[in-house]
Backbone as a ProteinNet text record, in pm:
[ID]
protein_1_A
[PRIMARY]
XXXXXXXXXXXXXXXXXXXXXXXXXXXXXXXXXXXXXXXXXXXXXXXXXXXXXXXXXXXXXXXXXXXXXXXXXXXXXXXXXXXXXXXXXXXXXXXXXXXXXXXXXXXXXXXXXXXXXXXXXXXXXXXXXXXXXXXXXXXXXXXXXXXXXXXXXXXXXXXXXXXXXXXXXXXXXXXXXXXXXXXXXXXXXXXXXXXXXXXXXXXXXXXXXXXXXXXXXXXXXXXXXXX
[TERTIARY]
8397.5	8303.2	8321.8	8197.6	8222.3	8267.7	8306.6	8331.5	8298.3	8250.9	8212.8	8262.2	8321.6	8425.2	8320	8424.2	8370.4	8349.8	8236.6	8171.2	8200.1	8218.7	8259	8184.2	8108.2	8065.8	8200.1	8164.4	8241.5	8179	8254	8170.3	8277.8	8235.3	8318.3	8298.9	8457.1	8437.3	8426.2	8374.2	8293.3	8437.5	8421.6	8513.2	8433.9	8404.5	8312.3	8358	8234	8263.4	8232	8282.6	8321	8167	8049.2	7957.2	7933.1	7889	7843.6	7691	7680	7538.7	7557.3	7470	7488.7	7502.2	7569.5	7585.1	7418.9	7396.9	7246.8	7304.9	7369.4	7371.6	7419.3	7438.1	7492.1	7446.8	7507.4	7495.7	7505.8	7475	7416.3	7403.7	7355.7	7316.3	7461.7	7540.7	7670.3	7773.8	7759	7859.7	7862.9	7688.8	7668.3	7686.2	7669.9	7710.3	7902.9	7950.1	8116.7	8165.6	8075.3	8112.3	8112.8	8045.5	8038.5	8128.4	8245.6	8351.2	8409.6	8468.9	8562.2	8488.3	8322.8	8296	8227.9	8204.8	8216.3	8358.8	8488.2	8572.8	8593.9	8566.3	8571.7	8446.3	8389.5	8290.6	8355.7	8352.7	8438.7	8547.4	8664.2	8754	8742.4	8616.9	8596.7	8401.2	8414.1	8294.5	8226.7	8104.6	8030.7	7919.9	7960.9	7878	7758	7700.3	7504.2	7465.8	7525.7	7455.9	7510	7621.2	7614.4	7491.7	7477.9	7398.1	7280.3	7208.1	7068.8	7067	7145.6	7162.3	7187.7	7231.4	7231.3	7095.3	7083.9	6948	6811.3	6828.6	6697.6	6737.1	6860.9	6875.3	6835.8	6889.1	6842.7	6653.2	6595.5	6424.8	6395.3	6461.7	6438.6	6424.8	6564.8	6543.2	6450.2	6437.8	6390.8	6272.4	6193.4	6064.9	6080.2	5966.3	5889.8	5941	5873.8	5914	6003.5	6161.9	6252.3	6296.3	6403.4	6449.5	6564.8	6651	6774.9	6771.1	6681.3	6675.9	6695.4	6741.1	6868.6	6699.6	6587.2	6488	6478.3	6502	6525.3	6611.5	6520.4	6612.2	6688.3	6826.7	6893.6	7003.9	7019.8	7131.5	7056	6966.1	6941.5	7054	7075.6	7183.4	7110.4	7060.6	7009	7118.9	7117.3	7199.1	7218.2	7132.1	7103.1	7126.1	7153.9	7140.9	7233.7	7387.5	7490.3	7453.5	7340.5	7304.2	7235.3	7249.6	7226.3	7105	6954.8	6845.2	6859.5	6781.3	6759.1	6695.5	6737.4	6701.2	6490.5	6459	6308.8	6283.6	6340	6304.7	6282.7	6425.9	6450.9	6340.8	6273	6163.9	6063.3	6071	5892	5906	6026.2	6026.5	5976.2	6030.4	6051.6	5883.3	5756.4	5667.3	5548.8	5552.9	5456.6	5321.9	5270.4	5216.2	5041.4	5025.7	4883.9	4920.6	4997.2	4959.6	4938.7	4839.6	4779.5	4901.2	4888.7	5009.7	5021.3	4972.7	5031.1	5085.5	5087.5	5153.9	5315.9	5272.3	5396.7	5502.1	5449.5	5523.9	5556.7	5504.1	5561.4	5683.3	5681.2	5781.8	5882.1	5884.5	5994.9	6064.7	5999.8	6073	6129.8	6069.3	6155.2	6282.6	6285.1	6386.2	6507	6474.8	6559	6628.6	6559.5	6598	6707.2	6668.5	6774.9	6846.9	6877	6974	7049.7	7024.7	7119.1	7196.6	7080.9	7225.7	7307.1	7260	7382	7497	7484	7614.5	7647.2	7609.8	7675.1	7735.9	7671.7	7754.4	7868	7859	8014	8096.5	8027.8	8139	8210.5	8187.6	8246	8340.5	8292.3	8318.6	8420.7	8368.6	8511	8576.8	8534.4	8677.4	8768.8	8761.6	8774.7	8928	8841.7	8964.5	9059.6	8976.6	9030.4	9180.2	9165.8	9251.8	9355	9290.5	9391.5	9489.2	9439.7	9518.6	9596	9563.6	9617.1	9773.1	9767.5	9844	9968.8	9887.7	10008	10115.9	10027.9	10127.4	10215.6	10133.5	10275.6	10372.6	10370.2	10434.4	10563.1	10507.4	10573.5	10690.6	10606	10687.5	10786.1	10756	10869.3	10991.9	10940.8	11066.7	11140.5	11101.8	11193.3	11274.3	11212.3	11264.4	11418.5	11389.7	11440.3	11599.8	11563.5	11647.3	11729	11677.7	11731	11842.2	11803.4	11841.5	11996.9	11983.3	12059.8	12171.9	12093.4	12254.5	12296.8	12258.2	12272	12411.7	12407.5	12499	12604.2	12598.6	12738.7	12795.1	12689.1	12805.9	12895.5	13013.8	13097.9	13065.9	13188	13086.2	13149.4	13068.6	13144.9	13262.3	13400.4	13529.3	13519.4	13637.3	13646.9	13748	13733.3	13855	13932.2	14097.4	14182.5	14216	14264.5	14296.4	14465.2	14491.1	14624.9	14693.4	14680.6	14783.1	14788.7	14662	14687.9	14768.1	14767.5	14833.7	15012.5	15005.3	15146.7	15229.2	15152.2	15260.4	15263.1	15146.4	15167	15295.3	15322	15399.6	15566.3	15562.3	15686.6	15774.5	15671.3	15696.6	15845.3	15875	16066.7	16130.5	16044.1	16203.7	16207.4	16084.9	16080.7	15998.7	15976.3	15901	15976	16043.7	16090.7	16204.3	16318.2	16451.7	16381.3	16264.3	16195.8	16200.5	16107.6	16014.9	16119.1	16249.9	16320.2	16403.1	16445.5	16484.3	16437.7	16323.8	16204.5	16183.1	16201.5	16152.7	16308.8	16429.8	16549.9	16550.7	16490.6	16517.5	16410.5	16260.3	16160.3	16229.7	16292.7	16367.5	16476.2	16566.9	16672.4	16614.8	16489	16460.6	16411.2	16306.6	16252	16378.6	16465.1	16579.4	16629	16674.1	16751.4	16658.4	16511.7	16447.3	16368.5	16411.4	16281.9	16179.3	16131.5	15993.8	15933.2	15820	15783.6	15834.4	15858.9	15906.3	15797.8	15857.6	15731	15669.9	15559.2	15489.5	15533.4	15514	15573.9	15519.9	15369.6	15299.7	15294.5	15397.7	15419.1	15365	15331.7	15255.3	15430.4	15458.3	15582.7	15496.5	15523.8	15483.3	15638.7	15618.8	15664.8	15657.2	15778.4	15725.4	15689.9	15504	15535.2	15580.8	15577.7	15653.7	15570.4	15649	15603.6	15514	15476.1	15366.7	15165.7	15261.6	15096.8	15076.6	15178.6	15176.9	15109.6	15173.5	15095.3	15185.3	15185.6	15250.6	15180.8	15248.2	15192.3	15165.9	15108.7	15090.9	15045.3	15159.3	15124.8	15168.9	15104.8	15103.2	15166.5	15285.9	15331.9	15385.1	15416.3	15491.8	15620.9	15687.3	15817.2	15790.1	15818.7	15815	15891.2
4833	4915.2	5061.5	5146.9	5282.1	5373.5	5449.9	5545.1	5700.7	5757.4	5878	6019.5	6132	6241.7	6320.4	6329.4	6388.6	6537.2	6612.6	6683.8	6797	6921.8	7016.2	7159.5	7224.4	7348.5	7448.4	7590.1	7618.8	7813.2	7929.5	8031.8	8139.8	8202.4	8274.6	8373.9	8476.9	8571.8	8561.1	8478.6	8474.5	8362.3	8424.6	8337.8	8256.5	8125.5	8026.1	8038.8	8090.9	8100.1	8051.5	7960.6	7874.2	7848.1	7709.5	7730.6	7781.8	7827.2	7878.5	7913.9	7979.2	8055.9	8225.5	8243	8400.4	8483.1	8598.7	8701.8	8781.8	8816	8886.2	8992.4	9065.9	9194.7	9304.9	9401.7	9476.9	9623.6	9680.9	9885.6	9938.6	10011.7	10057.8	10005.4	9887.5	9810.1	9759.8	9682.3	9619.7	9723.8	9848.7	9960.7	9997.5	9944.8	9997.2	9884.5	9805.4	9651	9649	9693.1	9673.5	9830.4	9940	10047.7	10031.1	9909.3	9853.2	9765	9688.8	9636.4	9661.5	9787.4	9889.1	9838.6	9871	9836.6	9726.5	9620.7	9509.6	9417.7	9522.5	9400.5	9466.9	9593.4	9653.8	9535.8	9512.4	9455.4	9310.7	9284.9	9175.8	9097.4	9233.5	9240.6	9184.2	9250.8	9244.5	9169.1	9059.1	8930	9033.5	9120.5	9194.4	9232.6	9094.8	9136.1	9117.9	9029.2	9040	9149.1	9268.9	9422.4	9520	9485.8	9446.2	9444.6	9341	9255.7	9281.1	9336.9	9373.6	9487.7	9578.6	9748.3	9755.6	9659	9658	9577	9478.3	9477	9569.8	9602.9	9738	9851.2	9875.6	9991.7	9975.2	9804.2	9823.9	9784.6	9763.5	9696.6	9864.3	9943.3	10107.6	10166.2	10123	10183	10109.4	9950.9	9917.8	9872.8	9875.9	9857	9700.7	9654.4	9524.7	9428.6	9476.2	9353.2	9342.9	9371.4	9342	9187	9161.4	8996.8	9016.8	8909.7	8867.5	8785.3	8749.3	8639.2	8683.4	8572.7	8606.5	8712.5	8675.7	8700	8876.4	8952.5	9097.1	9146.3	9292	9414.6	9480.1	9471.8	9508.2	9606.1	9654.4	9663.9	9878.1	9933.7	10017	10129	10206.5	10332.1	10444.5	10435.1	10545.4	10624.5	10759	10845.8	10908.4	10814.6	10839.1	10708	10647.9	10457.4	10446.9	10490.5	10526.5	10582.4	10627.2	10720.9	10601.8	10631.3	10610.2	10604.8	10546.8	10584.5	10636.1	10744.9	10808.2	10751.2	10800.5	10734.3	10726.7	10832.1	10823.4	10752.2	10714.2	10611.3	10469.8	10477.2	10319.9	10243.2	10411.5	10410.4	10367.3	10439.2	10395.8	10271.1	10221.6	10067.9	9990.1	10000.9	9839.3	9894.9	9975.7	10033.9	9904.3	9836	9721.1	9754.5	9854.7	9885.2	9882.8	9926.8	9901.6	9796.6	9701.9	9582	9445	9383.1	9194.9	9168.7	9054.7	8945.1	8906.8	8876.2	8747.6	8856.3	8992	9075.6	9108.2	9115.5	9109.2	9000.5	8858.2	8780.7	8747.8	8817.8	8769	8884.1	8984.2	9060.6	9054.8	8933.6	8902.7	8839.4	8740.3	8626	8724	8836.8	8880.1	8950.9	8977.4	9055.7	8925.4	8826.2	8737.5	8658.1	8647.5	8600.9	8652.8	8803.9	8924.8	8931.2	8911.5	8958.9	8810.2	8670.8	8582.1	8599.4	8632.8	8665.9	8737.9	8892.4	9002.1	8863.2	8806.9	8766.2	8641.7	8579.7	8518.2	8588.6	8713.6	8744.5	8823.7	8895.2	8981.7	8853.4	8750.6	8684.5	8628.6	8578.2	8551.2	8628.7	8785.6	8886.2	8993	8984.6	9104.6	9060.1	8916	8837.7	8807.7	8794.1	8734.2	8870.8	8980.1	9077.4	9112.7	9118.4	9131.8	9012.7	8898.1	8817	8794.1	8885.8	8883.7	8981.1	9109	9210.6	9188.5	9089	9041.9	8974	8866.8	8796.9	8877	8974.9	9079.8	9136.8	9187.6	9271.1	9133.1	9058.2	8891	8863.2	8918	8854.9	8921.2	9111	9225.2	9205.9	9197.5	9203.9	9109.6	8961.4	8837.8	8915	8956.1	8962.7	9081.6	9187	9280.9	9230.2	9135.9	9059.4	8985	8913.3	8852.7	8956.7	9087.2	9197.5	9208.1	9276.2	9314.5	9203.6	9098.7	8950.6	8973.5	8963.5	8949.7	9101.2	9172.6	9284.9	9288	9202.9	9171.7	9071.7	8975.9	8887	8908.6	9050.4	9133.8	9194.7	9198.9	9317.2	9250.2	9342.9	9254.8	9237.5	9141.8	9059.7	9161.7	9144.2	9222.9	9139.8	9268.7	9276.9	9162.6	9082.5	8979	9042.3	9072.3	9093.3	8977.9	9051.7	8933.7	8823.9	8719	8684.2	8740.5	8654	8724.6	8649.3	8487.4	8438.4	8525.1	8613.2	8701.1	8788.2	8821.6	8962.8	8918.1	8854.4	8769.2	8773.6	8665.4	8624.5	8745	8837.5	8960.7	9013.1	9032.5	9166.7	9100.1	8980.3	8944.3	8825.2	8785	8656.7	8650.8	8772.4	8799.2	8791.5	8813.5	8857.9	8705.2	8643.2	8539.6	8438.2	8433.2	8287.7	8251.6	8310.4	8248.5	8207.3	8205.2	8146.1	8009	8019.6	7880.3	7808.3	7824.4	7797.8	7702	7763.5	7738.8	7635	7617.8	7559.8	7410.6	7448.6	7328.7	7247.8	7347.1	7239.8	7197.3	7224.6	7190.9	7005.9	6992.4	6903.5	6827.2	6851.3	6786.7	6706.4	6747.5	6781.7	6671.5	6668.9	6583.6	6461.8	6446.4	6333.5	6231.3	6329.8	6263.3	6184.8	6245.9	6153.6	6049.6	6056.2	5954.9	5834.5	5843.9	5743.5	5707.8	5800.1	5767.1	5778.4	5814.4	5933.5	6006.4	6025.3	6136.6	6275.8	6370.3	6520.9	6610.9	6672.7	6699.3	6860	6857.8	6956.7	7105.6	7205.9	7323.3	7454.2	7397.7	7428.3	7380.2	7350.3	7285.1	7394.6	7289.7	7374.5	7372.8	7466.9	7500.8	7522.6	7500.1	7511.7	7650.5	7804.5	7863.2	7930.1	7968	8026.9	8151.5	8170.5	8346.6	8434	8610.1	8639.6	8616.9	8610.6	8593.6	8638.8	8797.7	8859	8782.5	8689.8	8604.7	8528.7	8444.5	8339.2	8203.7	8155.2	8033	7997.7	7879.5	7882.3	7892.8	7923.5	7929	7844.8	7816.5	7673.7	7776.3	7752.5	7872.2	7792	7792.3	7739.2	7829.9	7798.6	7931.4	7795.3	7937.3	7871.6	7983	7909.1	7991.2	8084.8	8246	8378.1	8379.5
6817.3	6895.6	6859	6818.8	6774.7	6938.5	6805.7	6995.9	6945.2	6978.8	7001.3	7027.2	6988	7025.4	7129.4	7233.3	7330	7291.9	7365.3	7308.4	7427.1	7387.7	7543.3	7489	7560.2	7511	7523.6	7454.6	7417.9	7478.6	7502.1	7542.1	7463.1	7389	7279.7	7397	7408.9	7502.3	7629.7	7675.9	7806.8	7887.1	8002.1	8121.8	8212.4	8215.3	8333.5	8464.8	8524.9	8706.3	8727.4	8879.8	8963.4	9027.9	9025.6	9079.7	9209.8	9243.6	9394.8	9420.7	9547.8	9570.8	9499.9	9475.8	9433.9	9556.2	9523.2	9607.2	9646.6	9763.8	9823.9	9801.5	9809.5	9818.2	9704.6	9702.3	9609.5	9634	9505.9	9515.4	9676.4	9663.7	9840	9944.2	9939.2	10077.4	10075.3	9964.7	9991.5	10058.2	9987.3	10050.6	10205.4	10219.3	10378.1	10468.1	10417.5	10549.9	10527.8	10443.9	10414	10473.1	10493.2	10592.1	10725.3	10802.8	10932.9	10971.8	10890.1	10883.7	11011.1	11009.7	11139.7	11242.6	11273.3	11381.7	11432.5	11331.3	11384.3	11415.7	11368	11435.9	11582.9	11534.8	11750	11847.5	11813.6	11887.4	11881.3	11777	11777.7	11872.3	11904	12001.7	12169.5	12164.2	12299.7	12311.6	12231.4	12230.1	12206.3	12173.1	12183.4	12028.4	11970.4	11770.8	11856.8	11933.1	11954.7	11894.7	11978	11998.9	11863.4	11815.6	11692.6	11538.4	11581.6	11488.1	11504.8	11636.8	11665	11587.8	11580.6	11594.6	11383.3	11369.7	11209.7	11150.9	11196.3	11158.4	11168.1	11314.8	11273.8	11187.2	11196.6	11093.1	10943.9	10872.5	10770.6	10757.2	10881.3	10861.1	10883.8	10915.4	10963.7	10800.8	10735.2	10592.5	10536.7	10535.1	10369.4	10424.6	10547.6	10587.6	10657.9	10702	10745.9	10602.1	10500.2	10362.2	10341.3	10421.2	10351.9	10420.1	10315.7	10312.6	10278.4	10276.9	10210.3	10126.3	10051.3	9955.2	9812.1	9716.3	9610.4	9509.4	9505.9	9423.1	9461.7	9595.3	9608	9490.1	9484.8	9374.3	9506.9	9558.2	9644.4	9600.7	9430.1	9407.1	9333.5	9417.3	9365.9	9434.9	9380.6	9393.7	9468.8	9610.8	9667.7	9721.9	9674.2	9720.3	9889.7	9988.9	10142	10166.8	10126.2	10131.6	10242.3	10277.2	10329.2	10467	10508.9	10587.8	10709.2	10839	10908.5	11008.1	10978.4	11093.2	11141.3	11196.8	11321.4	11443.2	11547	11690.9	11648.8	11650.9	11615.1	11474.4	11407.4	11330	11397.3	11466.6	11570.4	11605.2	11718.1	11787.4	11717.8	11613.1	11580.6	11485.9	11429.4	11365.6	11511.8	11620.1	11720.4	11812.7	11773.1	11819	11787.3	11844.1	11833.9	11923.6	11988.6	12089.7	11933.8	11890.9	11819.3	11705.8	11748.1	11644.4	11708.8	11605.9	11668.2	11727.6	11791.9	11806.6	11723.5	11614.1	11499.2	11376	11382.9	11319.4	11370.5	11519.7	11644.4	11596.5	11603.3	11629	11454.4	11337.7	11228	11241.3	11263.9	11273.5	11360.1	11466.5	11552.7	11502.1	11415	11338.2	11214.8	11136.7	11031.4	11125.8	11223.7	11270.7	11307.5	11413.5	11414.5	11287.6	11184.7	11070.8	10991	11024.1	10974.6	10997.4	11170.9	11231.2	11279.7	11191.6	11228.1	11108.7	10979.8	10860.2	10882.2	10910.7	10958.4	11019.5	11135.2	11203.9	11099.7	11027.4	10914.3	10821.1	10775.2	10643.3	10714.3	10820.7	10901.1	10920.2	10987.8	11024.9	10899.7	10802.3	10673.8	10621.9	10592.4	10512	10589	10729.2	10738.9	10793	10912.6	10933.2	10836.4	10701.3	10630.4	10581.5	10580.9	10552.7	10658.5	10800	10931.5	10919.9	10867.2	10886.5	10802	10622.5	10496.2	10578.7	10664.5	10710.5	10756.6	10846.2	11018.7	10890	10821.1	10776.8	10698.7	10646	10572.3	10682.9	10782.2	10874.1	10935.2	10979.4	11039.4	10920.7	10777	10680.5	10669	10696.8	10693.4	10811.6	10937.4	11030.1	11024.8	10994.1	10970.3	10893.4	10730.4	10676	10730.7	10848.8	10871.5	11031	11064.4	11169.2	11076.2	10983.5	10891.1	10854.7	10823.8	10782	10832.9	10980.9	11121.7	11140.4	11165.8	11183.4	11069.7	10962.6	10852.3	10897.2	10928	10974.8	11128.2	11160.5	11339.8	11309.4	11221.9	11175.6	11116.7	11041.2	10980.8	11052.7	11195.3	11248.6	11340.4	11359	11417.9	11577.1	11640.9	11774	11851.1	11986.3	12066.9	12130.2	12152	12190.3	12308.9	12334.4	12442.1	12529.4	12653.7	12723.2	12751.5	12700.2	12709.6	12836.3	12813.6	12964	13020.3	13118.8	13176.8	13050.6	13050.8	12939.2	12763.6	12734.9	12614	12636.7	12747.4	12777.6	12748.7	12849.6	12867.3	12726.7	12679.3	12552.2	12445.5	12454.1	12355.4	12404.8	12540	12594.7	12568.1	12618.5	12651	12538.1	12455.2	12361.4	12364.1	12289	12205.5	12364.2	12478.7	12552.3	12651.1	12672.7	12734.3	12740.7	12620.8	12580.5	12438.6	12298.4	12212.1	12234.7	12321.4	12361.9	12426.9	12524.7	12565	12423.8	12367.3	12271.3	12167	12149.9	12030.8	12123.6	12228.3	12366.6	12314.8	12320.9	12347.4	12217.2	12146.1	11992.6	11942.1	11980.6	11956.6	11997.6	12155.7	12251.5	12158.7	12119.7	12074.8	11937.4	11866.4	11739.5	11748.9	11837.5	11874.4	11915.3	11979.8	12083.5	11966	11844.3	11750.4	11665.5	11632.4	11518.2	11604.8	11728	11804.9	11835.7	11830.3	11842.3	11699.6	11561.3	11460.2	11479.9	11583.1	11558.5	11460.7	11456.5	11417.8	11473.1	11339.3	11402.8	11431.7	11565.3	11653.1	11557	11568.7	11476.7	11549.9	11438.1	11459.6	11551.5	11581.9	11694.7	11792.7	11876.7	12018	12183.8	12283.4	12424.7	12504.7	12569.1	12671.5	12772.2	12917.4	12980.9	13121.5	13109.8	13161	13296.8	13359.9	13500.5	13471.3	13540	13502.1	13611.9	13598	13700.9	13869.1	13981.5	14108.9	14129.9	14061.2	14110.3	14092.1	13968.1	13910.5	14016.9	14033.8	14143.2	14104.4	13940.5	13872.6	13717.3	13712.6	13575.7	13473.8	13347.9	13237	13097.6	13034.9	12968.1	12780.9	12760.2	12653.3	12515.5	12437.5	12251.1	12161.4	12113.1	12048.4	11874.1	11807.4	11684.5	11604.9	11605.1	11553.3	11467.9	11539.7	11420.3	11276.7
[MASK]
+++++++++++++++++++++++++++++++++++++++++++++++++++++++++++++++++++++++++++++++++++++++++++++++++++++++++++++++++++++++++++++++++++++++++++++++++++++++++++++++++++++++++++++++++++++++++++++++++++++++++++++++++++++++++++++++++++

């Protein structure tokens, strides 16, 4: 059976992008919906894109007229040097001025406005959540590893001081004058008891149990090992 070499195009130069939808926007208009970023995540904050999204849509049906659209077939990418600039309140006015037009002029222009202004809340919500949340993730990444830091020299440092008990005190002060004559007492007798029976010899860290002075009013149960 013949077989055939598979066949693959080839693009000298050129790098293949990933299929998708094309981008709507560009030049000017992209600079000015990505300058509203800041204040759609304020609105954002506190539920509030509707008013939002109304207030950006008339602004751009304020600049680019009644015919504008979002569809990929628009020239959107022209370089107006006011493009950046903001309607005026009497522009507002006289775009949303329906007072000498038909109804069926009215109502095609309700629908271009709603149409507008459901993309506006699709493309923000995509696009600056989108950075709102690359942000959000950097600063949780930042803050971890200095939590992480902190953490790491919290662990070098040394612990805090234990106050001693009475039995530290004790055997520091007095060991030589009245606990190692016990001590050596004790492991003599431990020492003797082990050979006379073949025992094991008793280990060199042995517990004595001493009287301390009257004033404690308790005995003492103290672990010592020959200086």
């Amino acid at each position: 059976m013949a077989t055939h070499p598979k066949v693959t195009k080839t693009y000298a130069g050129k790098k293949r992008k990933k299929p998708g939808p094309k981008g709507k926007f560009g030049g000017t208009l992209l600079q000015y919906l990505y300058s509203k970023c800041t204040e759609w995540e304020a609105c954002n904050s506190v539920k509030k894109t509707g008013d939002f999204y109304t207030k950006v849509a008339k602004y751009l049906l304020a600049k680019h007229g009644w015919d504008f659209s979002l569809t990929d077939n628009d020239a959107l990418v022209a370089d107006d040097p006011n493009g950046l600039e903001d309607p005026s309140p009497e522009e507002i006015a006289a775009l949303m001025d329906f007072s000498k037009l038909k109804d069926a002029e009215v109502a095609c222009r309700r629908e271009v406005f709603q149409k507008l202004r459901l993309s506006m809340g699709q493309w923000y919500h995509h696009h600056c959540k989108k950075i709102v949340t690359s942000d959000s993730d950097k600063k949780a990444e930042l803050t971890g590893t200095c939590a992480k830091i902190m953490q790491a020299f919290t662990d070098l440092a040394p612990g805090m001081p234990h106050k001693l008990q009475i039995l530290h005190v004790y055997s520091h002060e007095y060991y030589r004058e009245r606990i190692q004559d016990a001590y050596n007492l004790e492991m003599k007798r431990l020492t003797d008891e082990a050979i006379a029976n073949g025992g094991p010899m008793p280990p060199v860290v042995a517990t004595i149990v001493l009287q301390l002075p009257t004033t404690l009013g308790r005995p003492l149960c103290t672990t010592h090992q020959p200086l």
